[in-house]
Every structure is written in C-alpha cells, then in structure tokens.
C-alpha positions in Angstrom: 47.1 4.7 23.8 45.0 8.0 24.8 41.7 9.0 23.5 42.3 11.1 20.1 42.3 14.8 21.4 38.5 16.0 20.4 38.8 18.5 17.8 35.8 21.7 17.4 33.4 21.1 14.5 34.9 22.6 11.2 33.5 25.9 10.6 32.4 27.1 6.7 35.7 27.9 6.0 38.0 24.5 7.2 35.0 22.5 5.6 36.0 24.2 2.4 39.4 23.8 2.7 38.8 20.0 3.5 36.9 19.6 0.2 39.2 21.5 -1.7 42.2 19.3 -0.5 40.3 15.4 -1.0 37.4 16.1 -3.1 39.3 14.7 -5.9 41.4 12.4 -4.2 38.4 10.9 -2.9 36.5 10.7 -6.3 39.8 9.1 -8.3 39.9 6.7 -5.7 35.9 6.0 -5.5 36.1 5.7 -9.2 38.7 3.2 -9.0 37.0 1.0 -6.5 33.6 1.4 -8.0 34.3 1.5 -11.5 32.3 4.8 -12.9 33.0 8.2 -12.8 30.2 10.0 -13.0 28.7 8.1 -10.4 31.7 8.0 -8.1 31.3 11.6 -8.5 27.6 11.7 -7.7 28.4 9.9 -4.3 31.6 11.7 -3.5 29.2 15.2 -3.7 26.8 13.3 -1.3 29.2 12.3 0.8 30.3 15.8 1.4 27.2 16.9 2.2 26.8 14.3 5.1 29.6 15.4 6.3 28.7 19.0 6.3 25.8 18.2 7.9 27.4 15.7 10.5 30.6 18.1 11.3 29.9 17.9 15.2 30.3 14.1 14.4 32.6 14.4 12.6 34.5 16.2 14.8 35.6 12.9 17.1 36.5 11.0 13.8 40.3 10.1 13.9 40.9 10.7 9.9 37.6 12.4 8.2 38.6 11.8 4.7 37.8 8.3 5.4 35.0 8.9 6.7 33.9 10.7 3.2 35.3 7.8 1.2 33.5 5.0 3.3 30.3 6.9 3.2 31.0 7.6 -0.9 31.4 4.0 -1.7 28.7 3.0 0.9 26.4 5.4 -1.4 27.4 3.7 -4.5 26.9 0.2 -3.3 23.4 0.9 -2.1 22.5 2.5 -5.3 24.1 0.1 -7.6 21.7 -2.5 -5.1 18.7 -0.1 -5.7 19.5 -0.3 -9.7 20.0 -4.2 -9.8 16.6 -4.5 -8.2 15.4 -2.2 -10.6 13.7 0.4 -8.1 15.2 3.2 -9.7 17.8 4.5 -12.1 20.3 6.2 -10.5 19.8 9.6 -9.7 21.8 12.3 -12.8 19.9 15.5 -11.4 23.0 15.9 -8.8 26.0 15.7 -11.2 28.1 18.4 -11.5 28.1 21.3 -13.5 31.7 21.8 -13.7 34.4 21.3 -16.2 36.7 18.4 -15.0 39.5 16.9 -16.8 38.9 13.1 -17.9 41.0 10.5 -16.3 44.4 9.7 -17.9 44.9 6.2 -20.5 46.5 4.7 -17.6 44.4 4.9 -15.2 41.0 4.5 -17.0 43.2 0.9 -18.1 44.0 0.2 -14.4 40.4 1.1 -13.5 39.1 -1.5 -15.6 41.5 -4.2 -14.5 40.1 -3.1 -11.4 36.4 -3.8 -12.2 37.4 -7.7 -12.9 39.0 -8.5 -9.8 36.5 -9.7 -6.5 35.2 -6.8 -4.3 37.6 -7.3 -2.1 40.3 -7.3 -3.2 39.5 -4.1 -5.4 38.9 -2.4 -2.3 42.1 -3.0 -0.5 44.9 -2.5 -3.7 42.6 1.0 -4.5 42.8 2.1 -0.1 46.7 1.2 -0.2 48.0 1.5 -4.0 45.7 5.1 -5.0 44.3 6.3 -1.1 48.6 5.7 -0.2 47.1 4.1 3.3 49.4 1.9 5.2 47.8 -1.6 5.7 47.2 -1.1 9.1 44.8 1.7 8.3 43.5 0.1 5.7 42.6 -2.6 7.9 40.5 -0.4 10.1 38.9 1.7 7.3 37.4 -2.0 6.2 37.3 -3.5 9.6 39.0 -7.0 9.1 42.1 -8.2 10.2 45.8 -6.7 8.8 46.6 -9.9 7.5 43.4 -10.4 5.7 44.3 -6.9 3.8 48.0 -8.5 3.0 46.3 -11.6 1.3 44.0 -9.7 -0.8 46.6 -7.0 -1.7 48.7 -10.3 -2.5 46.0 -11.9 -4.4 44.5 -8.4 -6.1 48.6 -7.4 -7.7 48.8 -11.0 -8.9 45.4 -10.8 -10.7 46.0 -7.5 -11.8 49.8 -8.5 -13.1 47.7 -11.2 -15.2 45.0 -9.2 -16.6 47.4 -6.2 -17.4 50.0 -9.0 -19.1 52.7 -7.5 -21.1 51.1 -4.2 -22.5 50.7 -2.2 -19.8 49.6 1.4 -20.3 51.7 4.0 -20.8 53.4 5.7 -17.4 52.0 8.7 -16.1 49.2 9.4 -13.9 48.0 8.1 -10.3 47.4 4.3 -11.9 51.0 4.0 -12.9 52.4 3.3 -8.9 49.6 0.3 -8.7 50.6 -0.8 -12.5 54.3 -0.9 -11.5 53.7 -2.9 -8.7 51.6 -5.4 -10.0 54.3 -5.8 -12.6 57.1 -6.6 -9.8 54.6 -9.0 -8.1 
C-alpha cells in the first residue's frame, strides 16, 4: 500500500462544507456513545474548532470526520473525569444557540440501552451500527485488533437484545438499524 496522497489544508469554505455535512452525524453518534446530548454537543463544537485550528494537520489524516469524533468523545471523557473528581462542572457557556430538533423515541430508547452496556462495547456497536463504519475501520479508529471489535459488537447486540426485550421502540429514526439488529442477534 502507498502513502495516502497528501491533501492541501481545507480553506474557510471546504471546512464549512465539512461541518455542514458531519456536524450532526458526528453529534447523534457522540450522543449515543456518551449518553448526553447537550454535552455531546458541547464537545462535537470543540472538536470542530480543533480541527479548524489543526487543518494543516489535518490535512495528512486519512478520514477527518474521525478524527472530529475521536477528539469529541476524547473531550467528553476528560470532562466527565474532571466532573467525577469534582474540579469543575462542566462548562454550559459554549452550548449552542440554535434551534435543533430533539432526538426521535427510538433513539433516545436505544441511547439509553446504550448507557448500560460496558464502554466498550458501546463504542464499537455506535462506530459500526450509527457511524456505518466497516469493522475494519472501526478497528483502527479504536486501535485494537478486528477481532476484538467482532466480540464486542457480538457481546454489545446480545446485551442490547436483552435490555431492549420484547418492546422495542417504535421504527423510524437512525436507532432503528441497531434495534433491528440486536433483535436478529
């Protein structure tokens, strides 16, 4: 395999159409993994300005949009660490001002039969099931091996077959896929 072809830092322009096209993508997938909107969306904003600020970087990065979700849910891990330890509340002054629709009944339902599975596995079914990333990629994004991300993607639509049980909520929206699939096991 050849070295990825290097790309020119994104001017004003492709960096908007960039966060136009995965800004909420990336934030319904953060959610999912993390569990809370409003924050997801406090470190998906962050994580766009990082990237902003890092586009000559972020010009030899293979897939950027995982570059934005990685740094997002590294954000909220290191807050939710700050707020445990009780350093400091989590920062509300850089929430949005705009309108944006709430999350559907199935997916706030498959977000929080999310939150009770293990890290883990929460982080691979939301990068495959809700990011659509093959396993391989997932893989990389996480850095273990491919057939650690089939266990867990094994063990995670299990678990979330059994917490779901027979009333699972109604179809429609991007939870749905992952619901159907941890109903065929």
């Amino acid at each position: 395999m050849g070295r990825p072809r290097e790309r020119e830092p994104m001017d004003e322009h492709d960096f908007d159409e960039f966060y136009a096209a995965s800004a909420q993508r990336i934030t319904s997938q953060v959610y999912a993994m993390i569990g809370d909107r409003d924050e997801a969306q406090e470190c998906v904003q962050e994580a766009f300005a990082r990237a902003w600020t890092a586009r000559r970087s972020l010009a030899h990065v293979q897939h950027p949009e995982a570059w934005v979700r990685t740094t997002a849910y590294r954000l909220a891990v290191s807050r939710w660490r700050r707020a445990v330890r009780g350093r400091r509340a989590p920062d509300r002054a850089l929430q949005g001002t705009g309108t944006v629709a709430g999350p559907s009944e199935t997916y706030v339902a498959v977000v929080e039969a999310l939150r009770r599975l293990p890290e883990a596995q929460r982080q691979v079914v939301v990068l495959h099931h809700l990011a659509d990333l093959p396993v391989q990629d997932v893989a990389a994004e996480l850095g273990v091996p491919v057939n650690t991300v089939k266990t867990r993607l094994r063990r995670g639509r299990a678990a979330l077959a059994e917490i779901l049980g027979d009333d699972p909520p109604p179809e429609g929206g991007p939870g749905a896929r992952v619901v159907e699939e941890c109903r065929r096991g």
